[in-house]
GUMI-954914 format. One line per 3 residues: number of its first residue (from 1); for each residue x, y, z of N, C-alpha, C. Coordinates in nm, 3 decimals, padded with zeros to 5 digits. Atoms other than C-alpha are relative to their C-alpha. Example, Ala and Ser with C-alpha at 12.3 -4.5 7.8 and 13.67 -1.06 7.14 Angstrom:
<recs>
1> 00.089:-00.119:00.000:01.230:-00.450:00.780:00.090:00.120:00.000 | -00.082:-00.119:-00.006:01.367:-00.106:00.714:-00.077:00.109:00.073
</recs>
This chain:
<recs>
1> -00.131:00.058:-00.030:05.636:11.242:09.012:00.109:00.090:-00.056 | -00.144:-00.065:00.012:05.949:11.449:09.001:00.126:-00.109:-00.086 | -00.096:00.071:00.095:06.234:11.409:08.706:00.105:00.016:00.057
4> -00.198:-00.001:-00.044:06.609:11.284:08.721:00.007:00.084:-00.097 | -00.151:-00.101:00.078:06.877:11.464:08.582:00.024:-00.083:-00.079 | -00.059:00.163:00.052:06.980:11.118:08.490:-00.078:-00.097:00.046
7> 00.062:00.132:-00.027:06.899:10.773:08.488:00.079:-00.042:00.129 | -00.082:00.045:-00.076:07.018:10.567:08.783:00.106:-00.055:-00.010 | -00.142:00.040:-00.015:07.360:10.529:08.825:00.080:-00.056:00.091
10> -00.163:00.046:-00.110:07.676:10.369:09.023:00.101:00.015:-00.013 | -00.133:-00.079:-00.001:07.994:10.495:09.036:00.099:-00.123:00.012 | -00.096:00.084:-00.026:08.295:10.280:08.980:00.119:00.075:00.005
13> -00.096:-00.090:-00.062:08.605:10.420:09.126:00.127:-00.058:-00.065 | -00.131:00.054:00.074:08.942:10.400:08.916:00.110:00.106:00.060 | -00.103:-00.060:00.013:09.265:10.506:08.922:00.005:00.132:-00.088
16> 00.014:-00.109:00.077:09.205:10.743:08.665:-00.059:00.102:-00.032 | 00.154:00.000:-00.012:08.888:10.844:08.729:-00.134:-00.087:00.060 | 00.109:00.100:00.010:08.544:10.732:08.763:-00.077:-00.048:-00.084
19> 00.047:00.080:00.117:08.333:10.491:08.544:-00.142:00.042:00.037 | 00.154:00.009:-00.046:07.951:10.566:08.576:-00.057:-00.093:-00.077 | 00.140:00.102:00.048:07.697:10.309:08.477:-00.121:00.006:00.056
22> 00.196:-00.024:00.009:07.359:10.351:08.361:-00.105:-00.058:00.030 | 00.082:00.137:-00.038:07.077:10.165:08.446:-00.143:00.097:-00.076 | 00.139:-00.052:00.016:06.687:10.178:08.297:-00.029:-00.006:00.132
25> 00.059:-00.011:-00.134:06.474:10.276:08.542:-00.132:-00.104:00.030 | 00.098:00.049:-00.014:06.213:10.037:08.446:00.010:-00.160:-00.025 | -00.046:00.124:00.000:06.387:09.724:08.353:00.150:-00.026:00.114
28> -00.124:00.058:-00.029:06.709:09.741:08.538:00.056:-00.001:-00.061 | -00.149:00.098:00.039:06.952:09.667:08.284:00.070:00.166:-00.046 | -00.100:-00.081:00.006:07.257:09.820:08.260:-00.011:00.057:-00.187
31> -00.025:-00.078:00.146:07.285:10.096:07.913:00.115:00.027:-00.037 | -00.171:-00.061:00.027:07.627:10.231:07.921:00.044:-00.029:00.154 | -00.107:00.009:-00.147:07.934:10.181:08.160:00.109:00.142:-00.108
34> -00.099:-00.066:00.086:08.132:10.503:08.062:00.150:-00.005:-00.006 | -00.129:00.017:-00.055:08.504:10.534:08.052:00.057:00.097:00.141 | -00.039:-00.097:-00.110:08.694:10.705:08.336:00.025:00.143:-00.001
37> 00.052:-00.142:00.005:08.605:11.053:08.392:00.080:00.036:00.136 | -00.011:-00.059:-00.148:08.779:11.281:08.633:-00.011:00.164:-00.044 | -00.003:-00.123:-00.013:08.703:11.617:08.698:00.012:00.089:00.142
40> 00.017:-00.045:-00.103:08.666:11.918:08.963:-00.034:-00.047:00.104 | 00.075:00.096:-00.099:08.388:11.735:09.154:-00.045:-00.086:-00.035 | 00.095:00.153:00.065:08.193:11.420:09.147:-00.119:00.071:-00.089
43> 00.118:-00.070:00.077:07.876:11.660:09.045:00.060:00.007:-00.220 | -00.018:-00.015:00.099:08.081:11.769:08.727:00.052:-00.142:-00.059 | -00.016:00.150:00.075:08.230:11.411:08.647:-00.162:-00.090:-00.042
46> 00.108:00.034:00.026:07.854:11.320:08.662:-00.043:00.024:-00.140 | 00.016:-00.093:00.078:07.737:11.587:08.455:00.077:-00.089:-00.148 | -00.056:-00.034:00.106:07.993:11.505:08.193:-00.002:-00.134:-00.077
49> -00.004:00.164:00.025:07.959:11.118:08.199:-00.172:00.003:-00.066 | 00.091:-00.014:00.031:07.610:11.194:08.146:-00.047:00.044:-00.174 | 00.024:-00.070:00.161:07.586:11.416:07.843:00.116:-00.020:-00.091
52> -00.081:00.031:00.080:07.901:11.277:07.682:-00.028:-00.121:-00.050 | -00.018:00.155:00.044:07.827:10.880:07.683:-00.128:-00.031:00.062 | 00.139:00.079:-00.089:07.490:10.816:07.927:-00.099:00.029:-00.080
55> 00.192:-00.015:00.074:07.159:11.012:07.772:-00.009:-00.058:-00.149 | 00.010:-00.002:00.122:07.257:10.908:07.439:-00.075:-00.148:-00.024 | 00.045:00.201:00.044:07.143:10.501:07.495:-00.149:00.028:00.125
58> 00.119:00.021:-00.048:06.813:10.642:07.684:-00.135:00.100:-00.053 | 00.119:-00.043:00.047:06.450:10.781:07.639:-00.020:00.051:00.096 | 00.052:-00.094:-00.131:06.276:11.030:07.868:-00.142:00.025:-00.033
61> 00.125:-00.017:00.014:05.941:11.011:07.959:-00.114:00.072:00.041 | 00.026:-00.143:-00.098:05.765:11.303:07.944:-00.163:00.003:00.100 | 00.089:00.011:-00.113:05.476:11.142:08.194:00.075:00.043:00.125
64> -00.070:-00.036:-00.136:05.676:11.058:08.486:00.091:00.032:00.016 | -00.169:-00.077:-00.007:06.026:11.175:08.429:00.083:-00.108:-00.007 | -00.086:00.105:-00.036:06.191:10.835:08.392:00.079:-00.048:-00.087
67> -00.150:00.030:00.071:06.492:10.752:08.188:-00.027:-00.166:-00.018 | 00.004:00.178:-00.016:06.448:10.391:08.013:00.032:-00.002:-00.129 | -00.040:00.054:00.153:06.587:10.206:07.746:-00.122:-00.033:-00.141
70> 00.088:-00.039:00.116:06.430:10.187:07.379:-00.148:-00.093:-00.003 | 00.051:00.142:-00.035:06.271:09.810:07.470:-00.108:00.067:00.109 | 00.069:-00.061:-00.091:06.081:10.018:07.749:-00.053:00.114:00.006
73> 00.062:-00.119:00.083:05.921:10.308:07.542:-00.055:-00.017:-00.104 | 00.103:-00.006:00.155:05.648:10.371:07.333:00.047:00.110:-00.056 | -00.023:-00.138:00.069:05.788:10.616:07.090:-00.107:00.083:-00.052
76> 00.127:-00.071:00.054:05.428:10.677:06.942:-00.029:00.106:00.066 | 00.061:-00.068:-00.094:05.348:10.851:07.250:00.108:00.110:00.096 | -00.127:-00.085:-00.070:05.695:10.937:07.413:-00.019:-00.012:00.135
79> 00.033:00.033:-00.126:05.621:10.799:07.750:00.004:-00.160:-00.003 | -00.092:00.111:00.012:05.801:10.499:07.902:-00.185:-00.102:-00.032 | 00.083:00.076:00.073:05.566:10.148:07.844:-00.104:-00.035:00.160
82> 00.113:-00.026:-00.145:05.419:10.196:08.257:-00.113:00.081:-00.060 | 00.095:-00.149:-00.011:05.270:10.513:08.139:-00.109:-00.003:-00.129 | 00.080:-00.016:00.158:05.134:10.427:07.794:00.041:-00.154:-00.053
85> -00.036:00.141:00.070:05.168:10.016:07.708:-00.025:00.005:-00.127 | 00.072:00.039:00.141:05.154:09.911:07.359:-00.110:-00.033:-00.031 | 00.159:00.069:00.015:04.838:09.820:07.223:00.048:-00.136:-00.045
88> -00.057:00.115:00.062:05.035:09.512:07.015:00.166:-00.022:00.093 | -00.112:00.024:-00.061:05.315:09.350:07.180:00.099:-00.028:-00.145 | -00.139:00.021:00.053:05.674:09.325:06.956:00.006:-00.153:-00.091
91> -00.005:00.144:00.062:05.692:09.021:06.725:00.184:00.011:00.022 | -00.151:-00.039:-00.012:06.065:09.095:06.708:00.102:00.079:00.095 | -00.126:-00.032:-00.069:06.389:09.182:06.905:-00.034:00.098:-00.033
94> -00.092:-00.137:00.072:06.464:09.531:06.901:00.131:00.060:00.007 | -00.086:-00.012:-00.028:06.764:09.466:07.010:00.095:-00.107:-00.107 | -00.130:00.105:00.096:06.913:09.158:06.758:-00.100:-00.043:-00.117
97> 00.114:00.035:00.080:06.599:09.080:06.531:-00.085:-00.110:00.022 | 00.113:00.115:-00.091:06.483:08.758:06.714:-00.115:-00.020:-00.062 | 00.133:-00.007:-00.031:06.171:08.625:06.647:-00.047:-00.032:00.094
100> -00.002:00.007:-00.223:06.011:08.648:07.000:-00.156:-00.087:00.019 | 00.116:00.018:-00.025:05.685:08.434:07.095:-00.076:00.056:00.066 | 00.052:-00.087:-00.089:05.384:08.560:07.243:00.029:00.021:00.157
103> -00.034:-00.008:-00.158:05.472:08.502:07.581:00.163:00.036:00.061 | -00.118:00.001:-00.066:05.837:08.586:07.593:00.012:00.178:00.065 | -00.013:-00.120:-00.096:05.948:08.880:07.849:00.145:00.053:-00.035
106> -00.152:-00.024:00.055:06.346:08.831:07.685:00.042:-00.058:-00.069 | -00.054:00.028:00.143:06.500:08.757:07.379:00.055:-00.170:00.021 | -00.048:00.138:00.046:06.530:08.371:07.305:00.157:-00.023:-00.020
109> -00.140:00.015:00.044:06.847:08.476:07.139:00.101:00.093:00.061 | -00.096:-00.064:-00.080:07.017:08.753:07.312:00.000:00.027:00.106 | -00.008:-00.050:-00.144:06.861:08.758:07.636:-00.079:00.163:00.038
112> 00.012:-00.096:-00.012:06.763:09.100:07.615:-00.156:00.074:00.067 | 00.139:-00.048:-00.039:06.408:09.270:07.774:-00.075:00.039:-00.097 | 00.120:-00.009:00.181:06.136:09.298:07.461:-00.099:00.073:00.089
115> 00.153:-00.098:00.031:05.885:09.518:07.653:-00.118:-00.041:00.063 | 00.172:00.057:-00.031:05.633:09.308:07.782:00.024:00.006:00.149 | 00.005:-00.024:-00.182:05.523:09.307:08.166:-00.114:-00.125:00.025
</recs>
């Protein structure tokens, strides 16, 4: 499987610029919405939205090439949680500290994706 550049994005169109927002590639949820960026071309407003405010809230996995949030990576291994699942599922949030039951798929308390499939 062939890598992004980036994670999946959408372009929001301003007056001032454009806004890009991030998305995991394996949960969906939105990572960053950046601020308004304008440059030369859309390529370089990409580019700049990217390595200024986007890669910094994702993981890259060096199986399949896929850009996903922290909740959706095994760091042990460095490959998202498709490519390499946990052996133990998360007692805890890793996003607010939660305590999460065995069966939950999103945070009791913040809503958030914990990892499990």
């Amino acid at each position: 499987m062939g890598s992004r550049k980036t994670a999946p994005y959408q372009i929001i169109p301003e007056g001032s610029g454009n806004r890009f927002r991030f998305f995991c590639e394996l949960s969906g949820a939105v990572l960053c919405t950046t601020k308004p960026i304008r440059a030369s071309s859309a390529e370089e407003e990409l580019r700049i939205a990217w390595e200024t405010e986007g890669r910094q809230h994702f993981n890259h996995c060096e199986t399949c090439g896929r850009w996903v949030s922290d909740v959706m990576y095994n760091a042990d291994v460095l490959q998202c949680v498709d490519c390499a699942p946990w052996e133990n599922s998360p007692k805890f949030c890793p996003c607010c500290g939660a305590r999460l039951r065995e069966d939950d798929i999103t945070c009791p308390t913040c809503g958030k994706a914990v990892g499990r499939r």
